[in-house]
N, CA, C and O of each residue as an XYZ file, in Angstrom:
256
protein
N       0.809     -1.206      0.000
C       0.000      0.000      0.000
C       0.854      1.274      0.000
O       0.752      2.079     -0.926
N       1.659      1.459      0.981
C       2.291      2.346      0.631
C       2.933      2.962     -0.314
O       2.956      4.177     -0.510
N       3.720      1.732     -1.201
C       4.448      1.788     -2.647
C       3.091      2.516     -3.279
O       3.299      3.715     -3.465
N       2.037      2.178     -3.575
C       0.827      2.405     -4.432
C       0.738      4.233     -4.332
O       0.401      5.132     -5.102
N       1.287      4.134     -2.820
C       0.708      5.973     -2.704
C       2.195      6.306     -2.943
O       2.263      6.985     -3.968
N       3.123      6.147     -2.530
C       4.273      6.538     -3.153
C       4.352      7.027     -4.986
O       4.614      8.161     -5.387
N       4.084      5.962     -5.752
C       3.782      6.189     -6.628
C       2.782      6.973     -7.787
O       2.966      7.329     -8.951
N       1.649      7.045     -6.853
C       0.882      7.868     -7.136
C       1.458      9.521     -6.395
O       1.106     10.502     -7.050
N       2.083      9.733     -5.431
C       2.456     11.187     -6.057
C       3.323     11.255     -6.246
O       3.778     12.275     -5.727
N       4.377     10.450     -7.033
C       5.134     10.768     -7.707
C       4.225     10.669     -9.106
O       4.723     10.826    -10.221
N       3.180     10.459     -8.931
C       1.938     10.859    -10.538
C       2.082     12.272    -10.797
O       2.468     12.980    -11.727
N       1.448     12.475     -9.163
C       0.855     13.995     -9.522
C       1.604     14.840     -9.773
O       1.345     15.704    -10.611
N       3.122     14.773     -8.859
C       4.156     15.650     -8.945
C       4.622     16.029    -10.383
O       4.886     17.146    -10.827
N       4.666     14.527    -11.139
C       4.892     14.965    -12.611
C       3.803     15.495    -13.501
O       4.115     15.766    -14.661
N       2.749     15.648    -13.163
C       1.873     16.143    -13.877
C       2.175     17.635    -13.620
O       2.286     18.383    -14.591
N       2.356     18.253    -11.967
C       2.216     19.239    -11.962
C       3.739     20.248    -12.720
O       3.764     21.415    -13.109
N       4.985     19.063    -12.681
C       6.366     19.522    -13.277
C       6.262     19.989    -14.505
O       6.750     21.030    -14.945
N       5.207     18.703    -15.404
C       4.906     19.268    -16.780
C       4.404     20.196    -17.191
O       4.853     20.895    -18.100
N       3.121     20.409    -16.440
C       2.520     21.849    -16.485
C       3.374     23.449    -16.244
O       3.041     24.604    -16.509
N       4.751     22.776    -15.544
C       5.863     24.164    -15.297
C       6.773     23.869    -15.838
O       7.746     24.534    -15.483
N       7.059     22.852    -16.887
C       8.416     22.669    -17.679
C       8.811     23.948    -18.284
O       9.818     24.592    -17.988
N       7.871     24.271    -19.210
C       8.472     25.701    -19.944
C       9.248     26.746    -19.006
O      10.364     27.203    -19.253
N       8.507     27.026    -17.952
C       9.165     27.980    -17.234
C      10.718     27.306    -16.854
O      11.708     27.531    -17.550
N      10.733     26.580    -15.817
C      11.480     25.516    -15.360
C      12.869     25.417    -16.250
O      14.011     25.614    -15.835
N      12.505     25.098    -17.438
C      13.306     24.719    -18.459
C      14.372     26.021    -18.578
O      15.603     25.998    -18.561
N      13.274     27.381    -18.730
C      14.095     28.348    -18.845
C      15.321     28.287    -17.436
O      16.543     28.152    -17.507
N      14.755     28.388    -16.651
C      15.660     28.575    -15.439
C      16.496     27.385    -15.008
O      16.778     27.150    -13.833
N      16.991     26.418    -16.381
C      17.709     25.510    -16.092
C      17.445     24.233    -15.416
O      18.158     23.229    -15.448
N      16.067     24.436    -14.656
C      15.836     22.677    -14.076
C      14.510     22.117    -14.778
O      13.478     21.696    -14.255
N      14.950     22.275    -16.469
C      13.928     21.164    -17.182
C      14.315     19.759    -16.880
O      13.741     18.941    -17.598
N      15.186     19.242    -15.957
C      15.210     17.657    -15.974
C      14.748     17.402    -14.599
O      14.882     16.317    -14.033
N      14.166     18.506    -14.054
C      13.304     17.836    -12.875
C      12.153     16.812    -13.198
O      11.892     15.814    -12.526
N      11.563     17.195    -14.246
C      10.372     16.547    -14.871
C      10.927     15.116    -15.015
O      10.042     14.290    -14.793
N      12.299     14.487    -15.365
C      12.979     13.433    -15.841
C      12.884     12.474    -14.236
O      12.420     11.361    -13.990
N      13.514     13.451    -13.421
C      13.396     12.747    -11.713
C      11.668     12.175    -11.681
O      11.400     10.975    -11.734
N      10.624     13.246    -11.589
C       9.575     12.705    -11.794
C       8.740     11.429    -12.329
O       7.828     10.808    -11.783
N       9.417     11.236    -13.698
C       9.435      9.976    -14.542
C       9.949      8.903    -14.078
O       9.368      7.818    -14.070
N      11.323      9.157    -13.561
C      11.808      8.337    -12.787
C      11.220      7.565    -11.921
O      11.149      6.352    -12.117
N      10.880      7.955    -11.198
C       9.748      7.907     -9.594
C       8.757      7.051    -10.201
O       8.727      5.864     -9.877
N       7.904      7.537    -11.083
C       6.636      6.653    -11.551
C       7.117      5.108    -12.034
O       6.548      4.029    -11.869
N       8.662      5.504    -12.838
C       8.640      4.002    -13.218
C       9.600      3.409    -12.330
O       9.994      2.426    -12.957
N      10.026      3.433    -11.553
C      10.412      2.803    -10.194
C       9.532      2.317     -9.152
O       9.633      1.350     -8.397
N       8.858      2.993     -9.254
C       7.757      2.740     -8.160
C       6.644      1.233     -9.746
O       6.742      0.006     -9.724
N       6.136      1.749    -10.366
C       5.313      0.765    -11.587
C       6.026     -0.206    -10.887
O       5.479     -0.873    -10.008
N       7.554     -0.392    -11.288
C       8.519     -1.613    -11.036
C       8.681     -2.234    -10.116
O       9.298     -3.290    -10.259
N       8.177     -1.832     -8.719
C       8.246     -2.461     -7.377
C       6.813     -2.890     -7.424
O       6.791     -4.095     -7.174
N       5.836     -2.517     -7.596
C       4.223     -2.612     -7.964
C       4.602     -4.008     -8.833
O       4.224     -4.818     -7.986
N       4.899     -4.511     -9.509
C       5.440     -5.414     -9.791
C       5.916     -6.316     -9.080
O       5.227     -7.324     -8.923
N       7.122     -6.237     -8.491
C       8.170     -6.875     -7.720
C       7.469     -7.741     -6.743
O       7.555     -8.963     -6.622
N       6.606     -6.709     -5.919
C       5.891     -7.138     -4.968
C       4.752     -8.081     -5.393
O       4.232     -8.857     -4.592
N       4.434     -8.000     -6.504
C       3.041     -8.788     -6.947
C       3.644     -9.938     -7.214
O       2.970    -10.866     -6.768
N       4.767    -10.351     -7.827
C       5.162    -11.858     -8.120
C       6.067    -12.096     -6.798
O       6.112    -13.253     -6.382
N       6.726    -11.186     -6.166
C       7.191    -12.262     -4.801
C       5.811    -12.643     -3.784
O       5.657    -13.784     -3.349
N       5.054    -11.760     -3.547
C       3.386    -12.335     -3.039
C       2.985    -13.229     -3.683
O       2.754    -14.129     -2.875
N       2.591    -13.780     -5.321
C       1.880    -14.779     -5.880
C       3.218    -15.942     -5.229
O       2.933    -16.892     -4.501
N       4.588    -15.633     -5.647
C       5.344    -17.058     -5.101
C       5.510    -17.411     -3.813
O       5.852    -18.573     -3.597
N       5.305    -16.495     -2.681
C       4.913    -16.889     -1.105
C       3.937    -17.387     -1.164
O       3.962    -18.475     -0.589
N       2.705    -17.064     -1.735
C       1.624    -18.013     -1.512
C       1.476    -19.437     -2.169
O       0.936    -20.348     -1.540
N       1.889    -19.587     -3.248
C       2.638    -20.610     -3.614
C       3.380    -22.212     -2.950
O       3.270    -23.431     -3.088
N       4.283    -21.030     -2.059
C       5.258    -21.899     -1.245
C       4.374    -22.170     -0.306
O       4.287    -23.385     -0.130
N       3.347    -21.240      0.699
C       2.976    -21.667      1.749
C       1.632    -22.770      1.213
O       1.280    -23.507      2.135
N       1.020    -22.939      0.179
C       0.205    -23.992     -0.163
C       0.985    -25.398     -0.682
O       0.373    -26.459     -0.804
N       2.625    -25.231     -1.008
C       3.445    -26.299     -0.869
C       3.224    -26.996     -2.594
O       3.183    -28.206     -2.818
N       3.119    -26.040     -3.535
C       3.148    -25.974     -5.018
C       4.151    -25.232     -5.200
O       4.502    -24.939     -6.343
């Protein structure tokens, strides 16, 4: 659960980076938006991680 909200604002954050890239960009930190991206697909990737080490614990504890 937590990962889930982790990830979700690292949603919003990039939504709201994109909406200030232009400015941003001017003043040199257009690759904040990139950190942002980052975040979402790191986090997607553990959202993952966690879903197949859970399906193979349950797995093991039914002894398949």
């Amino acid at each position: 659960m937590p990962l889930a909200i982790g990830t979700g604002a690292w949603t919003i954050a990039t939504a709201v980076l994109a909406a200030l890239h232009p400015a941003m960009a001017r003043d040199g930190r257009g690759w904040w938006l990139w950190v942002g991206v980052c975040g979402i697909a790191l986090g997607l990737w553990g959202l993952g991680f966690l879903a197949v080490r859970r399906r193979r614990a349950r797995r093991v504890r039914r002894g398949g």
